[in-house]
Biopython code that builds the backbone (N, CA, C, O; Angstrom):
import numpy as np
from Bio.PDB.StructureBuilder import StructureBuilder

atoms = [
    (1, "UNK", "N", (95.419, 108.171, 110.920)),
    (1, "UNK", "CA", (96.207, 106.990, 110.654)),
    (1, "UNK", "C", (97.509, 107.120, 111.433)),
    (1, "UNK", "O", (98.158, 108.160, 111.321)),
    (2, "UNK", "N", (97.921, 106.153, 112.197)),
    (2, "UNK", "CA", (99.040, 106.282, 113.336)),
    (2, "UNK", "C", (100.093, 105.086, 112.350)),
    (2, "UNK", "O", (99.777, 104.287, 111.468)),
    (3, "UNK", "N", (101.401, 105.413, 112.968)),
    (3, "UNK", "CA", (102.747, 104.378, 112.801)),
    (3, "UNK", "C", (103.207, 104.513, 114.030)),
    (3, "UNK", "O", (103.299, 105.628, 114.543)),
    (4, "UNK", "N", (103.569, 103.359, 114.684)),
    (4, "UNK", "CA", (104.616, 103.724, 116.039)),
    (4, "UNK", "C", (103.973, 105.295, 117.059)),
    (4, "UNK", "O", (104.815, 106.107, 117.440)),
    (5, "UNK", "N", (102.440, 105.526, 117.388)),
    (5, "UNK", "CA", (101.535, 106.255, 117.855)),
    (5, "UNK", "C", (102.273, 107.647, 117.196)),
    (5, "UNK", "O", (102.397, 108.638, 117.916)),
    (6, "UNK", "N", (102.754, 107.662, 115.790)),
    (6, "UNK", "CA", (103.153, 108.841, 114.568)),
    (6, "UNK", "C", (101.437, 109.298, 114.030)),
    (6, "UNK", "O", (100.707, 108.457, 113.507)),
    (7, "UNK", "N", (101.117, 110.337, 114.201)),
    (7, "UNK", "CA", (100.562, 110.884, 113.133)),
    (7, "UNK", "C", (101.029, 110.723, 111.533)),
    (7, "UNK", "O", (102.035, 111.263, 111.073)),
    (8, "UNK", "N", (99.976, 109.757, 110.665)),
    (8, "UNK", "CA", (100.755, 110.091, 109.616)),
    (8, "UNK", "C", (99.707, 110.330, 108.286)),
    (8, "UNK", "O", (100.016, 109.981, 107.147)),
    (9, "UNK", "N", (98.827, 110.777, 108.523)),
    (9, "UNK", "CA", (97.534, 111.385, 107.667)),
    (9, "UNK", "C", (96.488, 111.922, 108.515)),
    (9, "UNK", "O", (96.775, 112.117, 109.696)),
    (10, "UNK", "N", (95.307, 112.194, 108.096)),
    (10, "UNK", "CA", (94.371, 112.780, 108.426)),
    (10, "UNK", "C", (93.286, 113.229, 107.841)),
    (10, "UNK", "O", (93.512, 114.372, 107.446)),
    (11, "UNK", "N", (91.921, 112.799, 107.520)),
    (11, "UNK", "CA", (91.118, 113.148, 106.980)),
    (11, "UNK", "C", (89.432, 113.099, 107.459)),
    (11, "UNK", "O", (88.726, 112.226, 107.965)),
    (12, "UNK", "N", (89.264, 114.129, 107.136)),
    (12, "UNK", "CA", (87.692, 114.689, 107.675)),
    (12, "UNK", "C", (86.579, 114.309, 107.200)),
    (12, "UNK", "O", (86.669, 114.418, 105.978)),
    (13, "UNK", "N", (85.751, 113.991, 107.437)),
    (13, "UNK", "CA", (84.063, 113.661, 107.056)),
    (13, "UNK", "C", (83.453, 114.699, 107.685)),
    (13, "UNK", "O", (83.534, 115.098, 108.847)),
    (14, "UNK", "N", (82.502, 115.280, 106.250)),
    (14, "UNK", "CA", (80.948, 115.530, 106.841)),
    (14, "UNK", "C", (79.821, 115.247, 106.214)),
    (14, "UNK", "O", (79.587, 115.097, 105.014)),
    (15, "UNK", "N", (78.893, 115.168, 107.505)),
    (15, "UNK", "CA", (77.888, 114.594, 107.045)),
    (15, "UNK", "C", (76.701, 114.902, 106.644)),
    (15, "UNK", "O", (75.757, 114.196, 106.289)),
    (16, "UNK", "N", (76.843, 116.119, 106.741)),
    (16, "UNK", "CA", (76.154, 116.944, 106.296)),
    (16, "UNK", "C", (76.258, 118.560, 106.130)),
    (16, "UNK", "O", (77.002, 119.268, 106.809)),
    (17, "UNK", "N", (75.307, 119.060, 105.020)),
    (17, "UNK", "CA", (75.679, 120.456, 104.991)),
    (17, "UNK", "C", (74.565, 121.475, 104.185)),
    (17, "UNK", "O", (74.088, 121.124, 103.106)),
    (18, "UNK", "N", (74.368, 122.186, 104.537)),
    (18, "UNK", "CA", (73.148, 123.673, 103.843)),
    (18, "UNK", "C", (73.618, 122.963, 102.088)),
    (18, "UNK", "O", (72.660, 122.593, 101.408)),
    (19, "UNK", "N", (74.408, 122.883, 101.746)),
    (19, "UNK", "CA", (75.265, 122.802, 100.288)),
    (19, "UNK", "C", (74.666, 121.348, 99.727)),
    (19, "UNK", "O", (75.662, 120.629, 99.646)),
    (20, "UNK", "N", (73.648, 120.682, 99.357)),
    (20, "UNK", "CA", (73.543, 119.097, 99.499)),
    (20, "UNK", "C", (74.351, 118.915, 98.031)),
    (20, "UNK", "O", (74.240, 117.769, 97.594)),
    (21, "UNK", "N", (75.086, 119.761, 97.250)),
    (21, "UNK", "CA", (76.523, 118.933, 96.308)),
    (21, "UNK", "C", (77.440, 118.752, 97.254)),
    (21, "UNK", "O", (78.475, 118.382, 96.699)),
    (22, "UNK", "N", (77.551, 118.813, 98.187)),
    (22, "UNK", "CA", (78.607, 118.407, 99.423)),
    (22, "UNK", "C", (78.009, 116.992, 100.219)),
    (22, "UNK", "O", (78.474, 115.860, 100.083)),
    (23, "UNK", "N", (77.067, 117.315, 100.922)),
    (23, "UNK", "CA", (76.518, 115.994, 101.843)),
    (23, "UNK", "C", (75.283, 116.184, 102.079)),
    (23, "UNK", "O", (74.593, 117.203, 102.054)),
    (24, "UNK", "N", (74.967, 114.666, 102.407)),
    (24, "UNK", "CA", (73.372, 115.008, 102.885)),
    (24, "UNK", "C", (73.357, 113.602, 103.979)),
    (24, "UNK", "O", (73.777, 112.529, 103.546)),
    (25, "UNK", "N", (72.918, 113.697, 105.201)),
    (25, "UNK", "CA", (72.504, 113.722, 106.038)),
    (25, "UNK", "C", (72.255, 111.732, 105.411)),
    (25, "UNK", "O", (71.336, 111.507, 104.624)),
    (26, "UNK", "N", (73.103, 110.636, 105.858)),
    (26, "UNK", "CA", (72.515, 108.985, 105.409)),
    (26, "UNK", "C", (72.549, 109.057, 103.694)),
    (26, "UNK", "O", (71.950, 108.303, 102.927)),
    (27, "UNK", "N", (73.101, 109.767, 103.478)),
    (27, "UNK", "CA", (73.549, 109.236, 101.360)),
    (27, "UNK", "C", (74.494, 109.783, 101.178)),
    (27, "UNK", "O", (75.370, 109.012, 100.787)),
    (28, "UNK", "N", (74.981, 111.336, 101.304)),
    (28, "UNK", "CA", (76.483, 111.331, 100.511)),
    (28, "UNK", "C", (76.987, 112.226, 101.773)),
    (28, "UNK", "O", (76.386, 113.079, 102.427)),
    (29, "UNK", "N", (78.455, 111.662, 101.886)),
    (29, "UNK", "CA", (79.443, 112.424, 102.619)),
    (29, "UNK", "C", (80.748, 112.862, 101.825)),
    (29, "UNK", "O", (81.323, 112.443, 100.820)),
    (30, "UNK", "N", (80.924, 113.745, 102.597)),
    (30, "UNK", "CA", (81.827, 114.830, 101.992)),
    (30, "UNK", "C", (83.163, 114.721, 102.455)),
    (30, "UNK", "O", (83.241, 114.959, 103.660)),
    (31, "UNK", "N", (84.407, 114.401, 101.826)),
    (31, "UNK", "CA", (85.689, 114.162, 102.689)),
    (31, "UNK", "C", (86.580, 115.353, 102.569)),
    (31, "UNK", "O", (86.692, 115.880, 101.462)),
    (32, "UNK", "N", (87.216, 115.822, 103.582)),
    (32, "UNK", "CA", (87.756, 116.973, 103.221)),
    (32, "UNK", "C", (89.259, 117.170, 104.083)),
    (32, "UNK", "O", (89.423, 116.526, 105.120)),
    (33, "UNK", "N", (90.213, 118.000, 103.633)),
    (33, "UNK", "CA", (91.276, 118.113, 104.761)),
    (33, "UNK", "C", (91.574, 116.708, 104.693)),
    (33, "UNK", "O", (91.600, 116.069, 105.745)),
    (34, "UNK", "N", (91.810, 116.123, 103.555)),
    (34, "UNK", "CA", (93.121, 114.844, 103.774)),
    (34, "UNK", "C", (94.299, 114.832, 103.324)),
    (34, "UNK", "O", (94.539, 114.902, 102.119)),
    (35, "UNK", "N", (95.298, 114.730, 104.340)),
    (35, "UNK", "CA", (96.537, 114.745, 104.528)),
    (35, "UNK", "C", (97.808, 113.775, 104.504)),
    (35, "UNK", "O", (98.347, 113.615, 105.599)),
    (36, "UNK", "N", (98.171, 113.337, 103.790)),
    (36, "UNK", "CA", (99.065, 112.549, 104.579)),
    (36, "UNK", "C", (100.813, 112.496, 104.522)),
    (36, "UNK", "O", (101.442, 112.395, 103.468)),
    (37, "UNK", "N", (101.242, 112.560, 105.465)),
    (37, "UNK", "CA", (102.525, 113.219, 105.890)),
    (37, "UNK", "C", (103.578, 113.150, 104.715)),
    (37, "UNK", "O", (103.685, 111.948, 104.474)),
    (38, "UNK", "N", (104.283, 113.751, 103.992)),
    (38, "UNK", "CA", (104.965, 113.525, 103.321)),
    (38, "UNK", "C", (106.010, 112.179, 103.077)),
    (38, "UNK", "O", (105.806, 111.239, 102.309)),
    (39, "UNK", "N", (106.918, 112.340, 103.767)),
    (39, "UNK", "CA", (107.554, 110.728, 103.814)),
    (39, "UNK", "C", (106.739, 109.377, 103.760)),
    (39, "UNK", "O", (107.285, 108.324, 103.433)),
    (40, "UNK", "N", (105.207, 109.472, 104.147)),
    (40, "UNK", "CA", (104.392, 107.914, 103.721)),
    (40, "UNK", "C", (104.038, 108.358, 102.713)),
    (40, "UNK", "O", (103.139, 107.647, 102.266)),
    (41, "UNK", "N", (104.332, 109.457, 101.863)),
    (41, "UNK", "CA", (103.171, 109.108, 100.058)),
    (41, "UNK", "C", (104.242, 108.616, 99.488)),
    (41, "UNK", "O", (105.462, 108.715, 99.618)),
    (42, "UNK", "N", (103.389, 107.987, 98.734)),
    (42, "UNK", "CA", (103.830, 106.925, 97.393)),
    (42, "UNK", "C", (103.917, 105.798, 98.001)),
    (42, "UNK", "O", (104.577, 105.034, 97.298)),
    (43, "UNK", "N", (103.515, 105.211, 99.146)),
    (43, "UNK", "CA", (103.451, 103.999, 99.689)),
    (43, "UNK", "C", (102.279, 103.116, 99.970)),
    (43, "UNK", "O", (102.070, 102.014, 100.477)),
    (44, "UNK", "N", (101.491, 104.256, 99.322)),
    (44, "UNK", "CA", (99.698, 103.473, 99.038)),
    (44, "UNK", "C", (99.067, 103.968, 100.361)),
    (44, "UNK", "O", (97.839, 103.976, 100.438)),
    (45, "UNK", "N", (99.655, 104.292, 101.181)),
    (45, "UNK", "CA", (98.847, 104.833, 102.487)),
    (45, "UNK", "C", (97.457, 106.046, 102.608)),
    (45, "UNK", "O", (96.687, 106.370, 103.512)),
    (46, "UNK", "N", (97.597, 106.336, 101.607)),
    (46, "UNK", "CA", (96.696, 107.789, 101.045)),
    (46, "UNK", "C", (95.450, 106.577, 100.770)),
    (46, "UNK", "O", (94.486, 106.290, 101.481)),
    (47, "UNK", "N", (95.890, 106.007, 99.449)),
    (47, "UNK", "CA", (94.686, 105.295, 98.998)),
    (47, "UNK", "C", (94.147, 104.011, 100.199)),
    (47, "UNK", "O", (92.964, 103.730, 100.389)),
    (48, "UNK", "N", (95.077, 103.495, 100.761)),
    (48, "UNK", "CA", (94.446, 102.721, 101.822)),
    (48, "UNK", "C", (93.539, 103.270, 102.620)),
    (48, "UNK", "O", (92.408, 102.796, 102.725)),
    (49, "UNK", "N", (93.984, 104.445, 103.337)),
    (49, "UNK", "CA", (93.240, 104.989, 104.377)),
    (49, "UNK", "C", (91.684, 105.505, 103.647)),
    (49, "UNK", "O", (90.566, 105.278, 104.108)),
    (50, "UNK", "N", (92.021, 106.257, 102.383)),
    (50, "UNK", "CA", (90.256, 106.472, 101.904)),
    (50, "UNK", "C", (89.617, 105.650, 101.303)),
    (50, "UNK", "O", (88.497, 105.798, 100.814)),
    (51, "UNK", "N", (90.326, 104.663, 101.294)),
    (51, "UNK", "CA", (89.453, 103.202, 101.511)),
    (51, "UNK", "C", (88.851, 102.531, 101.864)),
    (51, "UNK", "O", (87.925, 101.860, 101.408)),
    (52, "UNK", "N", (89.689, 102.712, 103.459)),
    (52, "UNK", "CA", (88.976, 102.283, 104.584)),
    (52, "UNK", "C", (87.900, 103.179, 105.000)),
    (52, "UNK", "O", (86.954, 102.664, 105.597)),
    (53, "UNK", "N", (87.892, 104.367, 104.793)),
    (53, "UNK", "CA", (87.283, 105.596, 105.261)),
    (53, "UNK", "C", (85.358, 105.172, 104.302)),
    (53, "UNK", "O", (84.223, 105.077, 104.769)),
    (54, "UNK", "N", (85.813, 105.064, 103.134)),
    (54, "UNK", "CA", (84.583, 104.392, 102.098)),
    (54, "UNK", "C", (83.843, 103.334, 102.802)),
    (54, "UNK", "O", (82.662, 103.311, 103.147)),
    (55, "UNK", "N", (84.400, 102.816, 102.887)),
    (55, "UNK", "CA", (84.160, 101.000, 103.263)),
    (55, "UNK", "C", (83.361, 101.347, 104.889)),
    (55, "UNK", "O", (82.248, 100.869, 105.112)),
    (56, "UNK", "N", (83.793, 101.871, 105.521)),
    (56, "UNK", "CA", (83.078, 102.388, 107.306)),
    (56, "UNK", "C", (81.616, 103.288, 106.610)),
    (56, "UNK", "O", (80.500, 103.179, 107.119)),
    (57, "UNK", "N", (81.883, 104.110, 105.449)),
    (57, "UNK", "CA", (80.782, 105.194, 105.949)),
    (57, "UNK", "C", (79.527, 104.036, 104.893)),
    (57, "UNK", "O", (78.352, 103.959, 105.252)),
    (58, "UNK", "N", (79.974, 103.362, 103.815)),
    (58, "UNK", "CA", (79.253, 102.537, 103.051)),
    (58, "UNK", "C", (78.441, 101.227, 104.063)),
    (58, "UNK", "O", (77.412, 100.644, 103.720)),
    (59, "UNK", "N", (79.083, 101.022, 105.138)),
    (59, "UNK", "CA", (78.715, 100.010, 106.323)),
    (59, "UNK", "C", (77.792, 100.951, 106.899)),
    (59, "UNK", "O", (76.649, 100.561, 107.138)),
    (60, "UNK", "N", (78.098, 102.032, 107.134)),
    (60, "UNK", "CA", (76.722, 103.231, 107.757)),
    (60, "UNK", "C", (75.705, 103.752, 106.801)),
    (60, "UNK", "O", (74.917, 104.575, 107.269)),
    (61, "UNK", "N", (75.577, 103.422, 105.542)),
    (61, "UNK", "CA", (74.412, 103.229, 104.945)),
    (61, "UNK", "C", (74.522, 104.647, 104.025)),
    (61, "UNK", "O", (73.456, 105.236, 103.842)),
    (62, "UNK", "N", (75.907, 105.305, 103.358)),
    (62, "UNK", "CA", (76.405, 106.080, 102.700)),
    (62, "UNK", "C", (76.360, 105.572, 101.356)),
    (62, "UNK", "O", (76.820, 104.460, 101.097)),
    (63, "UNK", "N", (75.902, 106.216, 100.596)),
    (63, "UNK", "CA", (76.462, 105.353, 98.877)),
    (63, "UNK", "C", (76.469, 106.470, 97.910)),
    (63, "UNK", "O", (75.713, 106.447, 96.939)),
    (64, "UNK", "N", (77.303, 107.469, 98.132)),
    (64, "UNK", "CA", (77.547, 108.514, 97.678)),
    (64, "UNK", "C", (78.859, 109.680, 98.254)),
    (64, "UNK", "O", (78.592, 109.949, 99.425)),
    (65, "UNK", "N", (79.871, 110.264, 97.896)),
    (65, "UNK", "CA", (80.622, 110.611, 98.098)),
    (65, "UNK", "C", (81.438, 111.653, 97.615)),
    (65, "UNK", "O", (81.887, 111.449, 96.487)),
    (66, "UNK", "N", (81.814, 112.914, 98.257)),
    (66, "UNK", "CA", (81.960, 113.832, 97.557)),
    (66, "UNK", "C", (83.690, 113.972, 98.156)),
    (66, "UNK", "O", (83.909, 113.484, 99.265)),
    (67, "UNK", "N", (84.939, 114.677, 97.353)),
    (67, "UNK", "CA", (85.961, 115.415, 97.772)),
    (67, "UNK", "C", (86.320, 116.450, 96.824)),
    (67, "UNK", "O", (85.719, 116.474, 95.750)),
    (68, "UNK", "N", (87.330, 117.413, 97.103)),
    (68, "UNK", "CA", (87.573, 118.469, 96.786)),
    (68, "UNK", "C", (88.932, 118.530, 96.471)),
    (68, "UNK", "O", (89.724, 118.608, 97.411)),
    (69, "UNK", "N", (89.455, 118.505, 95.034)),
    (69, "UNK", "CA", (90.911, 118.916, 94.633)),
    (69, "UNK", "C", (91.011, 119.853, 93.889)),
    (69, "UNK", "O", (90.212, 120.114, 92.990)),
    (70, "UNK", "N", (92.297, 120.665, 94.249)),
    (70, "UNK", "CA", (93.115, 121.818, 93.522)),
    (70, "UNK", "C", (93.469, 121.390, 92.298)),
    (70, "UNK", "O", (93.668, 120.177, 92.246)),
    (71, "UNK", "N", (93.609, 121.968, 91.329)),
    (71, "UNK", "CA", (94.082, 121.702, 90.198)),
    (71, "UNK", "C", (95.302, 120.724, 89.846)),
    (71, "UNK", "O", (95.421, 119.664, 89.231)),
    (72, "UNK", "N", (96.409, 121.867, 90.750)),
    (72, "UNK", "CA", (97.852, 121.147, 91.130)),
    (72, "UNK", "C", (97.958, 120.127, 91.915)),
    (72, "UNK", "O", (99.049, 119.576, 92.067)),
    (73, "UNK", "N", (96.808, 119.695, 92.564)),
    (73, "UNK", "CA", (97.023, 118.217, 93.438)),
    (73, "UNK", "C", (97.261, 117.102, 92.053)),
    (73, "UNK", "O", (96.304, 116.387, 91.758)),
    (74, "UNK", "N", (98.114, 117.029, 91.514)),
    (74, "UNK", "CA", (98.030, 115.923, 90.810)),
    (74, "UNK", "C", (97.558, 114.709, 91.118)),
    (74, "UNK", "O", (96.761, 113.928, 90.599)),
    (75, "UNK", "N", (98.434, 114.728, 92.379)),
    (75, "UNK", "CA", (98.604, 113.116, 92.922)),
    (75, "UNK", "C", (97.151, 112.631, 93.567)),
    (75, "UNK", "O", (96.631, 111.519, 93.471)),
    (76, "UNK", "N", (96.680, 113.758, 94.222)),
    (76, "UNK", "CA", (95.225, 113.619, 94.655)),
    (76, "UNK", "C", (94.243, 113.062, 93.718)),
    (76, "UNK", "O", (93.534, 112.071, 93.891)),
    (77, "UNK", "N", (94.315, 114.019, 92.470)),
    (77, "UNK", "CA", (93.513, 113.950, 91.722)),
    (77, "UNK", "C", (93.159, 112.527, 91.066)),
    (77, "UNK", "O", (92.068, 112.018, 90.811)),
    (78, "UNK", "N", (94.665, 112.001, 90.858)),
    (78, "UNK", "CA", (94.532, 110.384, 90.217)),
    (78, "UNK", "C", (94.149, 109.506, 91.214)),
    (78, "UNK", "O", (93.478, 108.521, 90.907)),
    (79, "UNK", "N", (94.469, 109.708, 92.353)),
    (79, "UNK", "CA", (93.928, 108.795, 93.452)),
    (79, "UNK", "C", (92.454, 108.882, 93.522)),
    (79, "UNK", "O", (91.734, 107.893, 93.385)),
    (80, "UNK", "N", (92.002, 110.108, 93.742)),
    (80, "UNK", "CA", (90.397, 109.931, 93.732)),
    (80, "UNK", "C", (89.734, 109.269, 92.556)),
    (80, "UNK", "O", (88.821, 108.446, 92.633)),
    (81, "UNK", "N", (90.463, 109.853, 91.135)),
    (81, "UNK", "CA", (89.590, 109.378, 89.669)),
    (81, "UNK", "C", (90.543, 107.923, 89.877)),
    (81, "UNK", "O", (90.792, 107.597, 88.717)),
    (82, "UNK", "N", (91.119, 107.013, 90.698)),
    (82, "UNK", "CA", (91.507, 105.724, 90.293)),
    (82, "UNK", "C", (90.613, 105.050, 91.798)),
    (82, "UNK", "O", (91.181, 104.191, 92.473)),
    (83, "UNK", "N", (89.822, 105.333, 92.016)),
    (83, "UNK", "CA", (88.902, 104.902, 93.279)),
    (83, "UNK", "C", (87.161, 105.466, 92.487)),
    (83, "UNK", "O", (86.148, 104.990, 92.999)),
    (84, "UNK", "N", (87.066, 106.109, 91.703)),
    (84, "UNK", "CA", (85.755, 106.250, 91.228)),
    (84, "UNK", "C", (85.330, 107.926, 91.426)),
    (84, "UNK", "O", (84.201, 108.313, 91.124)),
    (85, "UNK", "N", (86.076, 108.586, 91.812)),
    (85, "UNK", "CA", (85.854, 110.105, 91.624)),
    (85, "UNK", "C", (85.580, 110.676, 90.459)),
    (85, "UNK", "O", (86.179, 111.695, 90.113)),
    (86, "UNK", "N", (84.709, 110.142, 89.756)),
    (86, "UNK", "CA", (84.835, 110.961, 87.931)),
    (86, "UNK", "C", (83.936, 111.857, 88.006)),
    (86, "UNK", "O", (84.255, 112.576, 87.059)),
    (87, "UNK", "N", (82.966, 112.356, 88.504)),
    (87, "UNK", "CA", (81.709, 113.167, 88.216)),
    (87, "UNK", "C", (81.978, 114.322, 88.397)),
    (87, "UNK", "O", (82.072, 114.637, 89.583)),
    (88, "UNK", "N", (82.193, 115.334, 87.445)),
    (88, "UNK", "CA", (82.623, 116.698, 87.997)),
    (88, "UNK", "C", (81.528, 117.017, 88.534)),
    (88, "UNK", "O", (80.593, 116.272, 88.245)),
    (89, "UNK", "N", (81.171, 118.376, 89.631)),
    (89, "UNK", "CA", (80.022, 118.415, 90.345)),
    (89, "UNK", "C", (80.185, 119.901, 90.044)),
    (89, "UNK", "O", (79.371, 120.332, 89.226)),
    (90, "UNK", "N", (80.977, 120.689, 90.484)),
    (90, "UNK", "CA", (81.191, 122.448, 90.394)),
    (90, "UNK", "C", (82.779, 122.685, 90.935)),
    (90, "UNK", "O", (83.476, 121.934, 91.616)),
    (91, "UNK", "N", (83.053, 123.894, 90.423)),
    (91, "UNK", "CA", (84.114, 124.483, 90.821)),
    (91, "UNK", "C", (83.831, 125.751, 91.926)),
    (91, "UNK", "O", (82.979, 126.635, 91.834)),
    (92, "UNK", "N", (84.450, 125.618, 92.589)),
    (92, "UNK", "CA", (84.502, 126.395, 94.202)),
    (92, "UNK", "C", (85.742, 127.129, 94.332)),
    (92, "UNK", "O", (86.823, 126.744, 93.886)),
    (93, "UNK", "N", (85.501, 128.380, 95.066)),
    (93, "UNK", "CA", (86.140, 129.186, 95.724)),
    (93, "UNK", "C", (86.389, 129.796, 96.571)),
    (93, "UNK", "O", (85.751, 130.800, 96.887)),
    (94, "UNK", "N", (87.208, 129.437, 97.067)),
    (94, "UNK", "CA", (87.070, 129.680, 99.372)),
    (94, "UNK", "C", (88.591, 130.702, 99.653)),
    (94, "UNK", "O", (89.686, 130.918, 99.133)),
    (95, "UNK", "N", (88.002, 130.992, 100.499)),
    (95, "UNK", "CA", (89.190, 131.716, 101.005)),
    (95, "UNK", "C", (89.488, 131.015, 102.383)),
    (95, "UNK", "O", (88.529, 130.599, 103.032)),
    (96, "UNK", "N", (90.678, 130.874, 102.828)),
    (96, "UNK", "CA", (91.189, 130.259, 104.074)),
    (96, "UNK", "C", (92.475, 131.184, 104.752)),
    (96, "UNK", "O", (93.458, 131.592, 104.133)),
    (97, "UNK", "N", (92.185, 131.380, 106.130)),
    (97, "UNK", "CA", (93.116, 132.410, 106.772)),
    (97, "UNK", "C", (93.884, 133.357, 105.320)),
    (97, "UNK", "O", (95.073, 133.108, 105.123)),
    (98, "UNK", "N", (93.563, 133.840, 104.875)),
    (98, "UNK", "CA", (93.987, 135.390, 103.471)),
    (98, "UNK", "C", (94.331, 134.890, 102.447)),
    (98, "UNK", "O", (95.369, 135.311, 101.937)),
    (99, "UNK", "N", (93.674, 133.950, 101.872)),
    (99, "UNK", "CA", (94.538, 132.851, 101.084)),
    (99, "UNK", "C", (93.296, 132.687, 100.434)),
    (99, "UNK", "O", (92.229, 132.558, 101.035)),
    (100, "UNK", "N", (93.438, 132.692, 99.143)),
    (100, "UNK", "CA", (91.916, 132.541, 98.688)),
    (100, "UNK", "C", (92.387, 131.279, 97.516)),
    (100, "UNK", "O", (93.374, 131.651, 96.880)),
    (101, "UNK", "N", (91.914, 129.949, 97.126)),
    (101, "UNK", "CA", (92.416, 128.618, 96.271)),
    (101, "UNK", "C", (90.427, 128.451, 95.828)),
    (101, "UNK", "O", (89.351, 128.822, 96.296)),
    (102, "UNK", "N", (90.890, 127.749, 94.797)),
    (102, "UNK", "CA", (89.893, 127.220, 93.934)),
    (102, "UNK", "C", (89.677, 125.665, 93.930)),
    (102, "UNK", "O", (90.833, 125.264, 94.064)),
    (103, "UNK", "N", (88.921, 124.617, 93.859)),
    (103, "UNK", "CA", (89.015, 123.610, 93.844)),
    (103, "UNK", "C", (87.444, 123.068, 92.655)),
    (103, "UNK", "O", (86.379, 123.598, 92.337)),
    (104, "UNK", "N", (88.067, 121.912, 92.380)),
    (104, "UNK", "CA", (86.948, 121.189, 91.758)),
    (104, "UNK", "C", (86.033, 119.853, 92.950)),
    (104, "UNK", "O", (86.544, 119.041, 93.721)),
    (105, "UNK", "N", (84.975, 120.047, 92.725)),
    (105, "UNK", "CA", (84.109, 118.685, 93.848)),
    (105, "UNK", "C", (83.783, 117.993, 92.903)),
    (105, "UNK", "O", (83.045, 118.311, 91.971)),
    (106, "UNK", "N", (84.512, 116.640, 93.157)),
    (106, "UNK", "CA", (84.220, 115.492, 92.375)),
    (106, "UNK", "C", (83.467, 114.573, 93.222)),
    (106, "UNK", "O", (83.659, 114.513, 94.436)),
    (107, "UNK", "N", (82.371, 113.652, 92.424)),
    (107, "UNK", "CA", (81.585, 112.798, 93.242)),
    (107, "UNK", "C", (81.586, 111.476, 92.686)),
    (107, "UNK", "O", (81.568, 111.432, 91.456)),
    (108, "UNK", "N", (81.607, 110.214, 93.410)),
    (108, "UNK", "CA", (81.035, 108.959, 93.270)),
    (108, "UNK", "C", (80.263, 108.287, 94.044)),
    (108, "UNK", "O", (80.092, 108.158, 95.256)),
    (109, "UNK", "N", (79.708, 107.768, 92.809)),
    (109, "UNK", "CA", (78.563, 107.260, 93.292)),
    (109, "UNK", "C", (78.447, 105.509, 93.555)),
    (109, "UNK", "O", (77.408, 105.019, 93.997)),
]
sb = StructureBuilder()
sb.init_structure("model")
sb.init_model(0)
sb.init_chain("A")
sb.init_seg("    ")
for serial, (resi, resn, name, xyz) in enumerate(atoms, 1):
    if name == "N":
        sb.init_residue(resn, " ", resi, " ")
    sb.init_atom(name, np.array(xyz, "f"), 0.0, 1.0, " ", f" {name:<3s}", serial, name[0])
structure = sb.get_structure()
């Protein structure tokens, strides 16, 4: 998502994966690594953009959808469960460059 050619979010799709509570290949995609720059939250830009992001992969014949929040993402968390994220799916544990975080995968359908 650009302002004035600004980076000002960022978020990943996949479309598949060995894991099918993550994605599968034409029914559920997996969104991951979304970002958006500090100074645009709270301006609806978060929820616009995975909106639009829904609405493109649902036009590609998607009707299923998975993301991944930390506990402490508050703000994440209500955004996804106020767009239809309610289905708890499993709790996960990854490690990233020595850093090891936990997350919950929520799905809608």
């Amino acid at each position: 998502m650009y302002d004035n050619d600004v980076l000002i979010g960022e978020l990943r799709v996949m479309y598949e994966s060995d894991d099918e509570n993550y994605a599968i290949r034409g029914r559920r995609a997996y969104m991951f690594a979304f970002r958006v720059r500090e100074d645009f939250q709270n301006k609806g830009c978060g929820t616009y953009f995975l909106k639009t992001v829904l609405s493109v992969l649902k036009e590609n014949g998607y009707y299923e959808f998975t993301v991944g929040a930390e506990d402490d993402n508050v703000r994440a968390i209500h955004m996804y469960q106020s767009l239809g994220f309610n289905e708890f799916m499993l709790r996960k544990q990854e490690e990233y460059q020595g850093d090891v975080y936990e997350y919950n995968l929520y799905l809608k359908r």
